[in-house]
Residue, then its C-alpha position, 0 to 999 in steps of 0.5 A: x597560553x596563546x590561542x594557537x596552542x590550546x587549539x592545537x592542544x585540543x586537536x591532537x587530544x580530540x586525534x588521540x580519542x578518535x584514533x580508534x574510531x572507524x567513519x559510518x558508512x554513508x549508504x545509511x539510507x532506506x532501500x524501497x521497492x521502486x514503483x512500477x513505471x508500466x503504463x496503464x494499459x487495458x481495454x475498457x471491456x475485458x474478456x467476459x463483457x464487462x465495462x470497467x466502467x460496470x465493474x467499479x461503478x460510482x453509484x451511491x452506496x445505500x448499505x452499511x460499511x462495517x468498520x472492518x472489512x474482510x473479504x476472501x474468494x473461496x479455496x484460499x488456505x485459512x495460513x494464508x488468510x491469518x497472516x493476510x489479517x495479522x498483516x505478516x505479509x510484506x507490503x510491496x505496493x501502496x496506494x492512498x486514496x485520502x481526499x479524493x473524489x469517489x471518481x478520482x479513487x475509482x481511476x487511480x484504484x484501476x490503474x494500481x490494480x493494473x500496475x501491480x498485475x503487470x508488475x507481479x505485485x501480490x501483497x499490497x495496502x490500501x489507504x481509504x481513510x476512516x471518512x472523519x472528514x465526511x458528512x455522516x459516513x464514509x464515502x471512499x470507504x464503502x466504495x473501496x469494499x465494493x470495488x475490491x470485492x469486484x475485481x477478478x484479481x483481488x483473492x482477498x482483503x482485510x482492514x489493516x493492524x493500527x500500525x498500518x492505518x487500522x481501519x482505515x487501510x486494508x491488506x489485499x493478497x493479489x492473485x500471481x500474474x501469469x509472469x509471475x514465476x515464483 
């Protein structure tokens, strides 16, 4: 038997075991929420008085970060709270913060902040790292603590499940933008 015939041989028996056999759809790609592109745009003072600069200071932590954080502003209703640290709610918006300088991570912590207010963003994670890289303790870490619980937008947080990052990530809860309509 010729080459040119067992070819066709097995063309026309790989054509009959195909015969019913319908092609995959190509759009087999993961849809993401796009990120925001609105520019940062607030004053460095705000309504109250306050310096952002104040506000989200690079002063050198002296207390103790816990190796969880948590934090809520009060009225927030406990279902609410529970699906925040069950990490239930879906994460629009993410931001890592690893190897960065505590300067860089305020700057870029500022700027996401006001990216998600403009955007309506509600359900967002942060990723700080666990500060294995650091001399003794984390440094990202504490700050992030300090920051959130400063920022008159954040409702909520709390260290992230291990499949988002355990303790070294952590959900916040946004309060809705004044845009926000739902």
């Amino acid at each position: 038997m010729s080459d040119d015939s067992t070819k066709s041989d097995e063309d026309s028996l790989f054509m009959a075991e195909m015969s019913g056999v319908t092609p995959l759809k190509t759009d087999n790609k993961i849809k993401l929420k796009k990120t925001p592109n609105k520019p940062f745009q607030q004053s460095a003072v705000d309504d109250a008085g306050f310096t952002i600069e104040g506000v989200f200071s690079t002063a050198e932590i002296s207390e103790e970060c816990p190796d969880i954080l948590n934090f809520s502003r009060s009225g927030l209703q406990h279902k609410v709270l529970k699906k925040l640290r069950q990490g239930k709610q879906p994460i629009e918006h993410r931001l890592d913060l690893h190897g960065l300088t505590v300067e860089l991570a305020r700057l870029e912590l500022i700027e996401f902040l006001a990216e998600c207010e403009a955007s309506g963003l509600r359900n967002v994670i942060i990723v700080h790292g666990k500060g294995f890289r650091s001399k003794g303790k984390p440094v990202i870490k504490p700050m992030v603590n300090r920051w959130l619980k400063t920022a008159e937008s954040v409702l909520a947080f709390h260290s992230a499940q291990p499949k988002d990052g355990g303790s070294g990530s952590v959900y916040v809860l946004l309060k809705k933008s004044v845009t926000d309509n739902t």
